[in-house]
DRENPA-3360 file (N, C-alpha, C; in nm, 2 decimals, always signed):
BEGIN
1 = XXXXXXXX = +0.84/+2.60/+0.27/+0.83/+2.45/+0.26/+0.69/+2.42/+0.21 ~ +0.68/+2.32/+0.09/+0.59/+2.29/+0.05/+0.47/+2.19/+0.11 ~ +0.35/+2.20/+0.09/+0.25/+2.09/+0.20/+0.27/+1.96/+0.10 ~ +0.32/+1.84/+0.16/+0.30/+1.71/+0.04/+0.17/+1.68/+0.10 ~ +0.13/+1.62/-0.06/+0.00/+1.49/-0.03/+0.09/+1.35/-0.02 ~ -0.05/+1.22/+0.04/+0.03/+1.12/-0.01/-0.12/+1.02/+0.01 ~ -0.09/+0.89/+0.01/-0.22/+0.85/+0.06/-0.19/+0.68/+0.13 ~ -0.28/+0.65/+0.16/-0.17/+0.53/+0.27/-0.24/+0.37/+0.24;
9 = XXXXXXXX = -0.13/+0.31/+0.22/-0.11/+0.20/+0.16/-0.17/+0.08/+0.23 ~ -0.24/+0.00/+0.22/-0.26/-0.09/+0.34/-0.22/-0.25/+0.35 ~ -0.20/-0.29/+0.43/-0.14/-0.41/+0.47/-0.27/-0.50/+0.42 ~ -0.23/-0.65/+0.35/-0.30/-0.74/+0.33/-0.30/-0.84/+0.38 ~ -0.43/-0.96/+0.44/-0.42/-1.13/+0.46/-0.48/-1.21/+0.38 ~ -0.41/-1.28/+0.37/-0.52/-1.36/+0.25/-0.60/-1.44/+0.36 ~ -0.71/-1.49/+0.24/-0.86/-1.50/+0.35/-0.93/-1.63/+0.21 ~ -0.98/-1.73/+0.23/-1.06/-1.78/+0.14/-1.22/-1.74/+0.15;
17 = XXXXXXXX = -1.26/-1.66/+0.26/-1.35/-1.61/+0.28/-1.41/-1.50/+0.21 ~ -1.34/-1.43/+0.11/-1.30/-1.31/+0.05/-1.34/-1.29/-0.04 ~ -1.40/-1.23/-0.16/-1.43/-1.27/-0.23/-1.31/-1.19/-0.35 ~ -1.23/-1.15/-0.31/-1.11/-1.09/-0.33/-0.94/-1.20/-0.36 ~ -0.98/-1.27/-0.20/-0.91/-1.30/-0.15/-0.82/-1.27/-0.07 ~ -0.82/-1.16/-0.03/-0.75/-1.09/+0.08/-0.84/-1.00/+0.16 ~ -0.86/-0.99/+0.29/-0.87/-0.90/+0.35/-0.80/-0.79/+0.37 ~ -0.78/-0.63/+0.38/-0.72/-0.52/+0.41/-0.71/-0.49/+0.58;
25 = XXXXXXXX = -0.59/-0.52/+0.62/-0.53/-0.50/+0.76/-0.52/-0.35/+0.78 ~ -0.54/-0.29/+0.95/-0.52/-0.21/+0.97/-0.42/-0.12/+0.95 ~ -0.31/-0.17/+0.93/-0.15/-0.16/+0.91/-0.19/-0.09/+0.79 ~ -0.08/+0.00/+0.79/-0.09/+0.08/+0.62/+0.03/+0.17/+0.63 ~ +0.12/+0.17/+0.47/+0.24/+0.25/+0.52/+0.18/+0.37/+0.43 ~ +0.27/+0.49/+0.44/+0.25/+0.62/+0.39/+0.35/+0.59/+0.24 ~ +0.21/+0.67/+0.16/+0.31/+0.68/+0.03/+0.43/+0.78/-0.02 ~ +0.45/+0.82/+0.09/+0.53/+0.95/+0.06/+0.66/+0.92/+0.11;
33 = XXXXXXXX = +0.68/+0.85/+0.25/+0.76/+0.82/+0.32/+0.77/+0.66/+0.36 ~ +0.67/+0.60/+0.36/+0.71/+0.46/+0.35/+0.68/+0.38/+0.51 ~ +0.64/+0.50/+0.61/+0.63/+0.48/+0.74/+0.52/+0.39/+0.75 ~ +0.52/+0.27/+0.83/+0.39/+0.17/+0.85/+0.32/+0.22/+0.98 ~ +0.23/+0.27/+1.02/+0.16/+0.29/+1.08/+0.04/+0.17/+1.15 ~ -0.03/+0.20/+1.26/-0.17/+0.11/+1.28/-0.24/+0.10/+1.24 ~ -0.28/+0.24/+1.21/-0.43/+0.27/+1.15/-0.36/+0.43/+1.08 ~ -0.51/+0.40/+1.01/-0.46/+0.56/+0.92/-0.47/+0.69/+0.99;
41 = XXXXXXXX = -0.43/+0.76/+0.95/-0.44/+0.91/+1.02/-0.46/+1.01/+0.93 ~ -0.49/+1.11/+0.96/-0.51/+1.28/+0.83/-0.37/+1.29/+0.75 ~ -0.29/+1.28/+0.87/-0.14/+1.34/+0.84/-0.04/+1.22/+0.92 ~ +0.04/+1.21/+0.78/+0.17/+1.08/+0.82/+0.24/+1.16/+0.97 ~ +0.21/+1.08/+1.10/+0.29/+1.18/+1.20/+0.45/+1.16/+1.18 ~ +0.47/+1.10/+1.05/+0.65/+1.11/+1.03/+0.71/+1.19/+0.94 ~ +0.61/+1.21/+0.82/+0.67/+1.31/+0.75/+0.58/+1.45/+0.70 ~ +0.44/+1.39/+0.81/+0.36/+1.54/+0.75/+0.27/+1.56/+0.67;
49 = XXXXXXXX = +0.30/+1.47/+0.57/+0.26/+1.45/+0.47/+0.05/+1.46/+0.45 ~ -0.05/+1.54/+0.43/-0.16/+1.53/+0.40/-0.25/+1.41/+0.33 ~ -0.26/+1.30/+0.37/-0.34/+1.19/+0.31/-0.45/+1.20/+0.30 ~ -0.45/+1.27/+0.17/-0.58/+1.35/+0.11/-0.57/+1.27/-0.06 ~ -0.49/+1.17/-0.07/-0.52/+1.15/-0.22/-0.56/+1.01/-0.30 ~ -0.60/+0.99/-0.37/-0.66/+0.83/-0.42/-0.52/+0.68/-0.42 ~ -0.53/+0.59/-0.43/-0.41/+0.52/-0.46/-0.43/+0.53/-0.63 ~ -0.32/+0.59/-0.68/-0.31/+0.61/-0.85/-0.37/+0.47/-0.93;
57 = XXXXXXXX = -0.44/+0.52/-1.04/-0.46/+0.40/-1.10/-0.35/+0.28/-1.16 ~ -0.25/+0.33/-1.20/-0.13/+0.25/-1.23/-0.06/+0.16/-1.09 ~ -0.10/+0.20/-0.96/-0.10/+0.10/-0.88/-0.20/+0.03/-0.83 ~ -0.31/+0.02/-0.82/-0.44/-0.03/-0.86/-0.44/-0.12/-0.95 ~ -0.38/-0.11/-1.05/-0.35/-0.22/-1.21/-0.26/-0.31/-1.13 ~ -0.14/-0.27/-1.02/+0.00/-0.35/-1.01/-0.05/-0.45/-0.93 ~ -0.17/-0.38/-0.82/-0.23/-0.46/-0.67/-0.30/-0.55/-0.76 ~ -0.34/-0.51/-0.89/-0.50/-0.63/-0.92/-0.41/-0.76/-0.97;
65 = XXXXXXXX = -0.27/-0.71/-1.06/-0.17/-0.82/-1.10/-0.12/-0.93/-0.98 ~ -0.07/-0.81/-0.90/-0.01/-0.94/-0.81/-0.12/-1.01/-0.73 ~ -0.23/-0.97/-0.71/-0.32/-1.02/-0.66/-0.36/-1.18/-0.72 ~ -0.39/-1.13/-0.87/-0.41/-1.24/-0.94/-0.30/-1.36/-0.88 ~ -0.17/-1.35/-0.93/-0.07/-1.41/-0.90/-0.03/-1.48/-0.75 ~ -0.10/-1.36/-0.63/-0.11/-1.45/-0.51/-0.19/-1.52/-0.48 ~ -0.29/-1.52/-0.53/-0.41/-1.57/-0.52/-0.39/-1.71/-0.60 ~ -0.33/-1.73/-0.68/-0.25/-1.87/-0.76/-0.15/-1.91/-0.65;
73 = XXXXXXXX = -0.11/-1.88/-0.58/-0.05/-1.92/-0.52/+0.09/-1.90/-0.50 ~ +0.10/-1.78/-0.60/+0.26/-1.74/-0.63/+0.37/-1.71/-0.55 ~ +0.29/-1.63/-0.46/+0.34/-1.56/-0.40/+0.27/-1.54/-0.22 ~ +0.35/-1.53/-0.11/+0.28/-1.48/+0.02/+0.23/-1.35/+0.05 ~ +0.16/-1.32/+0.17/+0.19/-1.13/+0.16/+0.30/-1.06/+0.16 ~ +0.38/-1.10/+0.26/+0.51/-1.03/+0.24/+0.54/-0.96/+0.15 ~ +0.57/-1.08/+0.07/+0.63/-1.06/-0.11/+0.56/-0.97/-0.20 ~ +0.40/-0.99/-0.19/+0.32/-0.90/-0.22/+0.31/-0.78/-0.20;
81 = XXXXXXXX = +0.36/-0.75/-0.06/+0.32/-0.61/-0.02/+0.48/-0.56/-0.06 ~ +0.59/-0.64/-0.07/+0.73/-0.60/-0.07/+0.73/-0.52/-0.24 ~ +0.66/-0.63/-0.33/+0.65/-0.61/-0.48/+0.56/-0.49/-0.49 ~ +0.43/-0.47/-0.40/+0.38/-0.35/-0.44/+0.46/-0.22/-0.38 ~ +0.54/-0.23/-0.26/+0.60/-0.14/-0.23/+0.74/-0.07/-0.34 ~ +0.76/-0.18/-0.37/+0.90/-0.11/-0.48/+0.81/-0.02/-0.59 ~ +0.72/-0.10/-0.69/+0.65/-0.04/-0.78/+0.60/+0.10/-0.74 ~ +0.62/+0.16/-0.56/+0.59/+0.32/-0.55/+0.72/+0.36/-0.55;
89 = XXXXXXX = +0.82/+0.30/-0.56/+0.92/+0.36/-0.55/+0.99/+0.50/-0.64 ~ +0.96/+0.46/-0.76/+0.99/+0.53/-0.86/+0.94/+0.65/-0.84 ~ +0.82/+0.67/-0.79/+0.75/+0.78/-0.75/+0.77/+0.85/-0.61 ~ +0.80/+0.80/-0.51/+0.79/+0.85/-0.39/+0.93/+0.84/-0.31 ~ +1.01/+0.90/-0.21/+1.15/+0.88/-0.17/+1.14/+0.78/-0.10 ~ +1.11/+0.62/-0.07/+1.12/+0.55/+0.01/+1.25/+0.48/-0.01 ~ +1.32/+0.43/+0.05/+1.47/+0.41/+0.01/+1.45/+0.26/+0.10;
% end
């Protein structure tokens, strides 16, 4: 069996305090498996997984998009984090 990497995703609040506009919550799911956790850990305790790796640039680009867009008011977190989670889909088994 092979060791996966993965790296962990984190929950957002929007904040006008921010200079962002969102703060990053402790909450964060695993990119490998999709599990939401408290706080981050070395290793996903659900699938094992080593979170040892960067968030990809091509999601980086998708968080700075919808960002834009929540921050207009487009959109809430939920939806935000719901839209950035499908966009790892393609890449990771989260179902």
């Amino acid at each position: 069996m092979s060791e996966r990497h993965g790296f962990w995703l984190h929950h957002i609040r929007n904040s006008k305090s921010s200079i962002n506009g969102f703060f990053y919550l402790p909450e964060c799911d695993c990119s490998v498996c999709g599990t939401t956790m408290r706080m981050e850990k070395p290793v996903c305790p659900n699938c094992k997984a080593v979170m040892d790796q960067e968030v990809p640039e091509e999601i980086r680009e998708e968080i700075k998009k919808y960002t834009e867009e929540r921050n207009q008011g487009a959109m809430n977190d939920s939806e935000f984090m719901r839209i950035i989670k499908s966009s790892l889909q393609d890449d990771t088994p989260w179902k």
